[in-house]
N, CA, C and O atoms as a GROMACS GRO file, in nm:
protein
  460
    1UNK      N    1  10.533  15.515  14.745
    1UNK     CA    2  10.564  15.618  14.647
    1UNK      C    3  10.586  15.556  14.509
    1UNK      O    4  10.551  15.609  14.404
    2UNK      N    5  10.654  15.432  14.521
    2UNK     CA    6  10.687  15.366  14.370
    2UNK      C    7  10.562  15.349  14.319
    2UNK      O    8  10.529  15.402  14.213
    3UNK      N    9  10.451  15.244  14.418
    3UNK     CA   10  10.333  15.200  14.391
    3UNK      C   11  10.240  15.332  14.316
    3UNK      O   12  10.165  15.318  14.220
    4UNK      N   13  10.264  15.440  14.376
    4UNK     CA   14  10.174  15.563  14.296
    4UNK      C   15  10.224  15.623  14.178
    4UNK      O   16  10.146  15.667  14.094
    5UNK      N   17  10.343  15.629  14.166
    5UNK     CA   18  10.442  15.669  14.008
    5UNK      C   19  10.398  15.524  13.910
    5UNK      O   20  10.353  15.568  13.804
    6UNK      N   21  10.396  15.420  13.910
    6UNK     CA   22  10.370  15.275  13.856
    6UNK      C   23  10.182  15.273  13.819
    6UNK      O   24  10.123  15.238  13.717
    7UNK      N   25  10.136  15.321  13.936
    7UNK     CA   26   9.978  15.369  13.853
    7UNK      C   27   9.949  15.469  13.775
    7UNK      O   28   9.871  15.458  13.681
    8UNK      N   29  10.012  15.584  13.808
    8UNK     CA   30   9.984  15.704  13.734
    8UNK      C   31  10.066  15.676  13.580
    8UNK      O   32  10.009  15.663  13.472
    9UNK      N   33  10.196  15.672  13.600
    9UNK     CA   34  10.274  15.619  13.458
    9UNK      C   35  10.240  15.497  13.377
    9UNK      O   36  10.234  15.406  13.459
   10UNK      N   37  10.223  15.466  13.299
   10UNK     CA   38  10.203  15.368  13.200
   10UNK      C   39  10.321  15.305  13.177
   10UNK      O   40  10.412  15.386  13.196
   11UNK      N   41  10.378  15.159  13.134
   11UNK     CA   42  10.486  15.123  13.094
   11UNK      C   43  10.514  15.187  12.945
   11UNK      O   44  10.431  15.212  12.858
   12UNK      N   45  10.667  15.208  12.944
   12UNK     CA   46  10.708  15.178  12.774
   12UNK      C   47  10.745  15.076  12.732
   12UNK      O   48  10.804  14.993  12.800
   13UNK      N   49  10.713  15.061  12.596
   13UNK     CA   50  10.814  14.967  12.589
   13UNK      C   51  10.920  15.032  12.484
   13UNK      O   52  10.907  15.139  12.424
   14UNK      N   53  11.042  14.930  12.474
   14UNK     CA   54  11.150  14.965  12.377
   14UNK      C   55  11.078  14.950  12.245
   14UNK      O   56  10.980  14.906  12.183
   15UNK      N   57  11.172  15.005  12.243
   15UNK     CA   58  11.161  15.091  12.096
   15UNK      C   59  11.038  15.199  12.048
   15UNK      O   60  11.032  15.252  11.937
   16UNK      N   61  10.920  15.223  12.186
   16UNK     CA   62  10.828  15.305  12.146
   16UNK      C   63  10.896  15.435  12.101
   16UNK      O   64  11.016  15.412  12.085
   17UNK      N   65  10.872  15.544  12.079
   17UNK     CA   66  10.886  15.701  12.036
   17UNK      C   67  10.808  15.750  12.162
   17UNK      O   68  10.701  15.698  12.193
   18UNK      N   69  10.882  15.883  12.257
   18UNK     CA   70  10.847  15.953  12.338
   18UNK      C   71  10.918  16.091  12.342
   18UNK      O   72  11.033  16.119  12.308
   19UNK      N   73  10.790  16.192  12.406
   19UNK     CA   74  10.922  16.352  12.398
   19UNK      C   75  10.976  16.340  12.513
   19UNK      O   76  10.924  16.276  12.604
   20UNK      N   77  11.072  16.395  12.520
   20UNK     CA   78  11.159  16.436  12.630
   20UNK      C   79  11.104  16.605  12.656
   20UNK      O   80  11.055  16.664  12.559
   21UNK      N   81  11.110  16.649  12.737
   21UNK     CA   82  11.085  16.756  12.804
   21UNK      C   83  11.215  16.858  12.793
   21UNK      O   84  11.318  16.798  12.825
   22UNK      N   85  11.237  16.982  12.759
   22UNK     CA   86  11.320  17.017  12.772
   22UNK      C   87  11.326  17.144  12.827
   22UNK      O   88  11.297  17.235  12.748
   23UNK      N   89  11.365  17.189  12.983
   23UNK     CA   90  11.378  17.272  13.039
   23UNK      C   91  11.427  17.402  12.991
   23UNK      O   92  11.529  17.406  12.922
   24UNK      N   93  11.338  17.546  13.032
   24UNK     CA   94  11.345  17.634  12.953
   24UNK      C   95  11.483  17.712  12.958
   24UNK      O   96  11.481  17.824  12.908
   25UNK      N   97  11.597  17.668  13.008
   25UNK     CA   98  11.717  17.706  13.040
   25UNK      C   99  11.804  17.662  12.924
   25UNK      O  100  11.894  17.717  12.860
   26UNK      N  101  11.755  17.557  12.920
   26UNK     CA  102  11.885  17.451  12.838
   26UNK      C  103  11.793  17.481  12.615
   26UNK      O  104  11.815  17.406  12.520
   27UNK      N  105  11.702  17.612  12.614
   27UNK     CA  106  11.650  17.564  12.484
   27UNK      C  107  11.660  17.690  12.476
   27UNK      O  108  11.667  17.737  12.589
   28UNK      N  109  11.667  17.798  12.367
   28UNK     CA  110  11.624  17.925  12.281
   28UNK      C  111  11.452  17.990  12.291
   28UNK      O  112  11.359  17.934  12.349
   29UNK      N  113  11.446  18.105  12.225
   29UNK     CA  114  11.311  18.159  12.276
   29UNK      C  115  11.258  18.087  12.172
   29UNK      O  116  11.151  18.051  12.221
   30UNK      N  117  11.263  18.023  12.011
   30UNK     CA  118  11.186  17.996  11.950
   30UNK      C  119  11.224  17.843  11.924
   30UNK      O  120  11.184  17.782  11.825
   31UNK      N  121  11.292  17.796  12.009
   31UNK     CA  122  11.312  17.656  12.023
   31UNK      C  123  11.201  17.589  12.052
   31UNK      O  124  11.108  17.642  12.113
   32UNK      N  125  11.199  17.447  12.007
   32UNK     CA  126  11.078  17.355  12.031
   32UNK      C  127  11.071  17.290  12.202
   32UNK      O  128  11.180  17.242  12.234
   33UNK      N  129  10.976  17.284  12.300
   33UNK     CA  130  10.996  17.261  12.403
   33UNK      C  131  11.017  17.089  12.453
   33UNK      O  132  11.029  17.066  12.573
   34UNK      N  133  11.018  17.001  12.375
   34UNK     CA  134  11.023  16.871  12.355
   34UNK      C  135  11.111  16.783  12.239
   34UNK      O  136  11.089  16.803  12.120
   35UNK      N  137  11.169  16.725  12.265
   35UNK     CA  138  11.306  16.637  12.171
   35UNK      C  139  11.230  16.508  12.176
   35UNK      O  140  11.186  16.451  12.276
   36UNK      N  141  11.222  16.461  12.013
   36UNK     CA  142  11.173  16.348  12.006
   36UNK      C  143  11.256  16.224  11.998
   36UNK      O  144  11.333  16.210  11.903
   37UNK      N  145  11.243  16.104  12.124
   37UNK     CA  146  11.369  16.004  12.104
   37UNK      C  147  11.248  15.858  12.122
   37UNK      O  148  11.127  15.839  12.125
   38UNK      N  149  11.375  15.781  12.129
   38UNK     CA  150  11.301  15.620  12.124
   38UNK      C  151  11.426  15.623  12.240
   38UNK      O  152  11.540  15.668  12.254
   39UNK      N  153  11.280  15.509  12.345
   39UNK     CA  154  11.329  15.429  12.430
   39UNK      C  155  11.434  15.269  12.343
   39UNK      O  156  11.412  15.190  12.251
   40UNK      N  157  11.552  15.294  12.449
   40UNK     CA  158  11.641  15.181  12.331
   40UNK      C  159  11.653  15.042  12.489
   40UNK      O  160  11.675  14.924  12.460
   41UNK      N  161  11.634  15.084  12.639
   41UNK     CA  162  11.639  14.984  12.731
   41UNK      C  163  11.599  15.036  12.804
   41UNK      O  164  11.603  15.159  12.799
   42UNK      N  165  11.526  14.954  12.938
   42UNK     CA  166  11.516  14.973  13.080
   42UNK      C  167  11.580  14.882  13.187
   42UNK      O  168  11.587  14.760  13.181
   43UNK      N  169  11.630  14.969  13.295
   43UNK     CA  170  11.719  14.878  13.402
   43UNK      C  171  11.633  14.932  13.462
   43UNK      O  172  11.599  15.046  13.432
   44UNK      N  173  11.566  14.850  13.581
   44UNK     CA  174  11.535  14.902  13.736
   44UNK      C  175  11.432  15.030  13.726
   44UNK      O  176  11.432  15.110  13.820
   45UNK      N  177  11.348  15.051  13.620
   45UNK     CA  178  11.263  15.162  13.611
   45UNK      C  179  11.321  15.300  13.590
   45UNK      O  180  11.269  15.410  13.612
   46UNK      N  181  11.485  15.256  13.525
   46UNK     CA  182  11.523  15.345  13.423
   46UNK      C  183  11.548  15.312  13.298
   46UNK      O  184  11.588  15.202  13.261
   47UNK      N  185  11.512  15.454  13.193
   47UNK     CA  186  11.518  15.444  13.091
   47UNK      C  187  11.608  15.466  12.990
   47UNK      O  188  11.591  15.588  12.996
   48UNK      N  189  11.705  15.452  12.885
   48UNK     CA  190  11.831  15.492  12.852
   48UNK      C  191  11.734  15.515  12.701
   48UNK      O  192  11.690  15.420  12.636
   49UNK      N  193  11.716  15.646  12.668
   49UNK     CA  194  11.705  15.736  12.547
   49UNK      C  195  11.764  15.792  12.410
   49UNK      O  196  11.844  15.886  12.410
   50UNK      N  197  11.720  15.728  12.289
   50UNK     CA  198  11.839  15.792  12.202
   50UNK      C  199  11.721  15.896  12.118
   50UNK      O  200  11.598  15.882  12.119
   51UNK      N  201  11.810  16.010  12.040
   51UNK     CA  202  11.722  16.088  11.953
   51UNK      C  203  11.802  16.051  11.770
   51UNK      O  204  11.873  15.954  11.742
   52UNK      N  205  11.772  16.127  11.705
   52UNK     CA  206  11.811  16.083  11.551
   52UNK      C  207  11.965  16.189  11.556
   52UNK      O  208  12.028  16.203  11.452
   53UNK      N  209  12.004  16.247  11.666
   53UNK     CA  210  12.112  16.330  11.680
   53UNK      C  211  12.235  16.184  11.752
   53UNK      O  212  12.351  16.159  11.718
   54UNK      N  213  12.156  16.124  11.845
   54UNK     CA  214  12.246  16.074  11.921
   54UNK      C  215  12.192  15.980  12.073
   54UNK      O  216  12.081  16.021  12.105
   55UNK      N  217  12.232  15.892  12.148
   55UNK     CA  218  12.195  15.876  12.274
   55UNK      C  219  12.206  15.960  12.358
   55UNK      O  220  12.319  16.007  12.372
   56UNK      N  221  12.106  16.005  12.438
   56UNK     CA  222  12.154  16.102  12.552
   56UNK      C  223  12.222  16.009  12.666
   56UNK      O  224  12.206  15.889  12.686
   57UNK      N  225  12.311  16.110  12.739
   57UNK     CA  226  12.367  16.066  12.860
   57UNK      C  227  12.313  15.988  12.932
   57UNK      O  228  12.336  15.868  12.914
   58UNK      N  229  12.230  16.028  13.033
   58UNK     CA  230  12.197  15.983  13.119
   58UNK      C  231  12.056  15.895  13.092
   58UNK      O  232  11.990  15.884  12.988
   59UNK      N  233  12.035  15.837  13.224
   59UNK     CA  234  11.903  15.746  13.234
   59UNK      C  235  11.768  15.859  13.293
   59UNK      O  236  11.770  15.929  13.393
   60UNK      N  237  11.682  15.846  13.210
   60UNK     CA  238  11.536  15.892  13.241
   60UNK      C  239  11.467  15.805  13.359
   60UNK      O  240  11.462  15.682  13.360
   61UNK      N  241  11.431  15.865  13.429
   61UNK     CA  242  11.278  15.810  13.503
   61UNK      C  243  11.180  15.828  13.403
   61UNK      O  244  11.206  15.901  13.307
   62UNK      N  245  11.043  15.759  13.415
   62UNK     CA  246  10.927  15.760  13.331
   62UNK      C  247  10.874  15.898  13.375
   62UNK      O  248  10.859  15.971  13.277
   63UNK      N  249  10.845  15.950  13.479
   63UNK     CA  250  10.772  16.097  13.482
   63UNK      C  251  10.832  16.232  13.402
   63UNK      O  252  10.772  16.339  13.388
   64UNK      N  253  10.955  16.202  13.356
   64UNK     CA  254  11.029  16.286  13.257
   64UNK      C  255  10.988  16.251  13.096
   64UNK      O  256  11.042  16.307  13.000
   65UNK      N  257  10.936  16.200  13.090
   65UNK     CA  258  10.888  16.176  12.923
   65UNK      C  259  10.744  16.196  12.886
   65UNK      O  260  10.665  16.243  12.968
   66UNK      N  261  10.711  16.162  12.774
   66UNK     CA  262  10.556  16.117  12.755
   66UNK      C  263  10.533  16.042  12.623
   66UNK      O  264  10.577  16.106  12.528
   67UNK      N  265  10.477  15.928  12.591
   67UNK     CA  266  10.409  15.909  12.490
   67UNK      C  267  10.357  16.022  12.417
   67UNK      O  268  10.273  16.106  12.450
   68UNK      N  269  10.423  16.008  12.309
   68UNK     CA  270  10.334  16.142  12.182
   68UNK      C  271  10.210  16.057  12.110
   68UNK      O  272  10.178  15.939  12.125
   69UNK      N  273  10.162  16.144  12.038
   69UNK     CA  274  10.024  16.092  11.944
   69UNK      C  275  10.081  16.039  11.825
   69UNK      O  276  10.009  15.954  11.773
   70UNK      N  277  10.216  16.069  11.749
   70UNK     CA  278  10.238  15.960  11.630
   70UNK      C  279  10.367  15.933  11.699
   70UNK      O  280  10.434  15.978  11.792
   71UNK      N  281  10.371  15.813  11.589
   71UNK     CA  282  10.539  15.756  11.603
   71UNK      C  283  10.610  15.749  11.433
   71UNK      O  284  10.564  15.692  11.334
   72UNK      N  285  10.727  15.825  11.447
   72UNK     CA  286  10.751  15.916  11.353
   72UNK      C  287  10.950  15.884  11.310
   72UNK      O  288  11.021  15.906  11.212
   73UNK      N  289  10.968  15.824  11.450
   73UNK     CA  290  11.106  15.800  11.471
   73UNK      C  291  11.125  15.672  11.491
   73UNK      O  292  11.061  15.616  11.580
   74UNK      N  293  11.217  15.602  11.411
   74UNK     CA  294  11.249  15.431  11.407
   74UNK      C  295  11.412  15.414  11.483
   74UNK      O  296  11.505  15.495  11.474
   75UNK      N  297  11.412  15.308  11.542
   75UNK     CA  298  11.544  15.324  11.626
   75UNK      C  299  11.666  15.241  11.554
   75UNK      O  300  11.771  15.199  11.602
   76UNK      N  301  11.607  15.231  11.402
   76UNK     CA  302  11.722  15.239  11.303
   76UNK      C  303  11.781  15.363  11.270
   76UNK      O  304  11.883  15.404  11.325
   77UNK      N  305  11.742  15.400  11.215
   77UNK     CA  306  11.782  15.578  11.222
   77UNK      C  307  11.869  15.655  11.315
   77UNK      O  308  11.894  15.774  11.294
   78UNK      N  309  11.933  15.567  11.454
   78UNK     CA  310  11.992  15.635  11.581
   78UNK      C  311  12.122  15.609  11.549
   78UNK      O  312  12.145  15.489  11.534
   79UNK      N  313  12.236  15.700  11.531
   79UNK     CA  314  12.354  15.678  11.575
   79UNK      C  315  12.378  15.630  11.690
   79UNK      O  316  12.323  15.712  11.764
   80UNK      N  317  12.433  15.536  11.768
   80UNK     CA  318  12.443  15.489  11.904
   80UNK      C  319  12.548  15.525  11.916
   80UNK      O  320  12.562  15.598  12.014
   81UNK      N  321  12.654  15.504  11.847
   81UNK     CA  322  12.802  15.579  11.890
   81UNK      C  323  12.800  15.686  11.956
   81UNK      O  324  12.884  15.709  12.044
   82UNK      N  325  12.697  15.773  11.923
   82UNK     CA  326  12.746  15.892  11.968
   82UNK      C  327  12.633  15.920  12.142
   82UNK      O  328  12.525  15.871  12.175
   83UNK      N  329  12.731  16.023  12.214
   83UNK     CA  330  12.648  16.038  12.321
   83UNK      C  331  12.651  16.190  12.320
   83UNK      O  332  12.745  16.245  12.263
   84UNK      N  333  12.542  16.274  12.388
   84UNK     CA  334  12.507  16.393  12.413
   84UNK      C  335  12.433  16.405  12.520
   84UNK      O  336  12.364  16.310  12.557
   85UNK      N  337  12.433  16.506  12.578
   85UNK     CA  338  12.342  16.533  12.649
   85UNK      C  339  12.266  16.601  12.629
   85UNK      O  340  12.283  16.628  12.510
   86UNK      N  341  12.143  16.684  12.681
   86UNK     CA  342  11.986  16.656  12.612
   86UNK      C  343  12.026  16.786  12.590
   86UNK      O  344  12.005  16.807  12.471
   87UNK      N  345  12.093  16.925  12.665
   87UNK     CA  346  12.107  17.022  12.616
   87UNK      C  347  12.151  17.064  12.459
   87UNK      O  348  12.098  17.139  12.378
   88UNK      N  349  12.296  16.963  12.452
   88UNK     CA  350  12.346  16.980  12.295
   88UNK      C  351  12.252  16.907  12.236
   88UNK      O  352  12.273  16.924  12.116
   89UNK      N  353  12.124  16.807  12.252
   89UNK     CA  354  12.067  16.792  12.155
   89UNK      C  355  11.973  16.869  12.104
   89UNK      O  356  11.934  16.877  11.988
   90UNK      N  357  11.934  16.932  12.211
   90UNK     CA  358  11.818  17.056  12.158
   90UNK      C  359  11.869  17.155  12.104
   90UNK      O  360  11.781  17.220  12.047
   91UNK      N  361  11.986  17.208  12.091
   91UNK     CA  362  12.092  17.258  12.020
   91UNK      C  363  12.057  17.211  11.872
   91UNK      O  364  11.976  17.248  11.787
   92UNK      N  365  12.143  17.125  11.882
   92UNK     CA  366  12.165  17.094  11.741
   92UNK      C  367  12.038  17.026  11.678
   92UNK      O  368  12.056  17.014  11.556
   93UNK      N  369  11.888  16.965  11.724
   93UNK     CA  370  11.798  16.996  11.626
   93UNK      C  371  11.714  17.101  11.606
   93UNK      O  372  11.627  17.108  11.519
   94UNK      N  373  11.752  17.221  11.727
   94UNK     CA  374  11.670  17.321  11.677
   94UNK      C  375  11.744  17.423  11.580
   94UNK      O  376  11.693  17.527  11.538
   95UNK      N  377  11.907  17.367  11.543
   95UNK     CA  378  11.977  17.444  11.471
   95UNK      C  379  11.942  17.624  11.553
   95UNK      O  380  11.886  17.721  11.503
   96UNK      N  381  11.992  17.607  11.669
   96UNK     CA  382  11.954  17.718  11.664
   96UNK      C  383  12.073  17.723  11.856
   96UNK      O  384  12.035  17.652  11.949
   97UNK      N  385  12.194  17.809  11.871
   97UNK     CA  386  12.239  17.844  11.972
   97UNK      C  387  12.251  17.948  12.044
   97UNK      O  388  12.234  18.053  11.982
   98UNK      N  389  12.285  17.965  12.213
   98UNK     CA  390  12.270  18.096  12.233
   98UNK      C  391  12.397  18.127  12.265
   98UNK      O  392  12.476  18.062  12.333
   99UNK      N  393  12.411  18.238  12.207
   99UNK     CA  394  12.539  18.271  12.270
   99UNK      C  395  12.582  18.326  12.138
   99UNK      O  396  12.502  18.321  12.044
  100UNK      N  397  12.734  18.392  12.115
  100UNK     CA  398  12.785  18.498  12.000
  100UNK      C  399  12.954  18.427  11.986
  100UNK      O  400  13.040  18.383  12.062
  101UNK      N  401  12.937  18.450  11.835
  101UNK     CA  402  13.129  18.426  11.823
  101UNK      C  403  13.192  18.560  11.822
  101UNK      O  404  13.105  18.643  11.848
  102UNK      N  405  13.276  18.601  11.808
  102UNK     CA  406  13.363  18.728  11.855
  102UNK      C  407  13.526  18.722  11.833
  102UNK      O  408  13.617  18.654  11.882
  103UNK      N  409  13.518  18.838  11.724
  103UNK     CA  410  13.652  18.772  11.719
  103UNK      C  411  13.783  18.878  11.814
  103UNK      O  412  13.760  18.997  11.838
  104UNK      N  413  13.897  18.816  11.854
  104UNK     CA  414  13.931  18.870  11.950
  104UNK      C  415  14.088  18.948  11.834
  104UNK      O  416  14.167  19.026  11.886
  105UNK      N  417  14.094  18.927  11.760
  105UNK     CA  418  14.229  19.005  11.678
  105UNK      C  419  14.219  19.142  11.678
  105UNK      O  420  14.122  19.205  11.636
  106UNK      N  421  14.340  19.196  11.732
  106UNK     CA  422  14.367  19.371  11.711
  106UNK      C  423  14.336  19.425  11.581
  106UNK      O  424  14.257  19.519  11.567
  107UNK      N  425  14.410  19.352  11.462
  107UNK     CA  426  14.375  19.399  11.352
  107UNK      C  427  14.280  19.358  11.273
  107UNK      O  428  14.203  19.270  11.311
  108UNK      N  429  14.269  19.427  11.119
  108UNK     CA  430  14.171  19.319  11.089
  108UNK      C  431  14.212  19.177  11.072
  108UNK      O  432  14.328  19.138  11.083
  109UNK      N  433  14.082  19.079  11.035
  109UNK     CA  434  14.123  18.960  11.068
  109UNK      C  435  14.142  18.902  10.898
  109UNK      O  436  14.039  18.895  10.830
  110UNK      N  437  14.223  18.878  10.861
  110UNK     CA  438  14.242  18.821  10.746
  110UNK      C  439  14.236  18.641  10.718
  110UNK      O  440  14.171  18.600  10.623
  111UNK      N  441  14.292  18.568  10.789
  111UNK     CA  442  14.271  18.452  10.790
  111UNK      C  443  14.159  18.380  10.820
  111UNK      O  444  14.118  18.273  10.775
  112UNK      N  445  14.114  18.458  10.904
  112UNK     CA  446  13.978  18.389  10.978
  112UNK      C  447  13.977  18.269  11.066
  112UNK      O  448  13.893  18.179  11.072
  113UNK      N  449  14.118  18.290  11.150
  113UNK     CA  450  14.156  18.167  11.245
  113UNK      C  451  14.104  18.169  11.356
  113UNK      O  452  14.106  18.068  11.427
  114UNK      N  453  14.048  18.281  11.395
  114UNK     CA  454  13.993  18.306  11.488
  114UNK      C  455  13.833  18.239  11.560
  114UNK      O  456  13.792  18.218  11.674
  115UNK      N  457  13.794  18.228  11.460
  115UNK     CA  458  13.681  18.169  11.460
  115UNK      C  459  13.666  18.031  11.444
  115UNK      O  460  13.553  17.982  11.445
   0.00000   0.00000   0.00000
């Protein structure tokens, strides 16, 4: 099974630019379906991913990504401090969330603490 994932997949290497895939749960209706990051290491035929938002959490397998047609993203540009996971990153570069604020005060709201 490794031997057939290892032919079909191509190696990366670090520091190439690849999309991440992003499942239609975790993105908006006019959200982009792919987050563009750079491979930053590989352990053991996993991959540890950062985007220009942040590193994501977890480690990728190679069948979760793909080589894009340009490279557009430099892995100077990466905050490493920070970690996210791939949901809040598609979040915050599609500037775009789901869900509503609401404010919960009986009266009107004058301060605006609520929010």
């Amino acid at each position: 099974m490794l031997q057939h994932s290892c032919s079909k997949y191509s190696k990366v290497e670090i520091g190439q630019n690849v999309l991440v895939k992003i499942a239609d749960v975790d993105r908006g209706c006019l959200a982009p379906g792919n987050v563009l990051a750079v491979v930053l290491f590989e352990r053991e035929d996993l991959y540890q991913l950062a985007t220009s938002t942040g590193v994501l959490k977890k480690l990728y397998v190679r069948n979760k990504f793909q080589p894009p047609q340009t490279t557009t993203l430099a892995s100077s540009d990466i905050p490493i401090d920070k970690k996210f996971s791939l949901r809040t990153v598609a979040a915050k570069e599609s500037n775009s969330v789901q869900g509503f604020l609401r404010c919960n005060c009986r009266k009107q709201c004058g301060d605006k603490k609520c929010n």
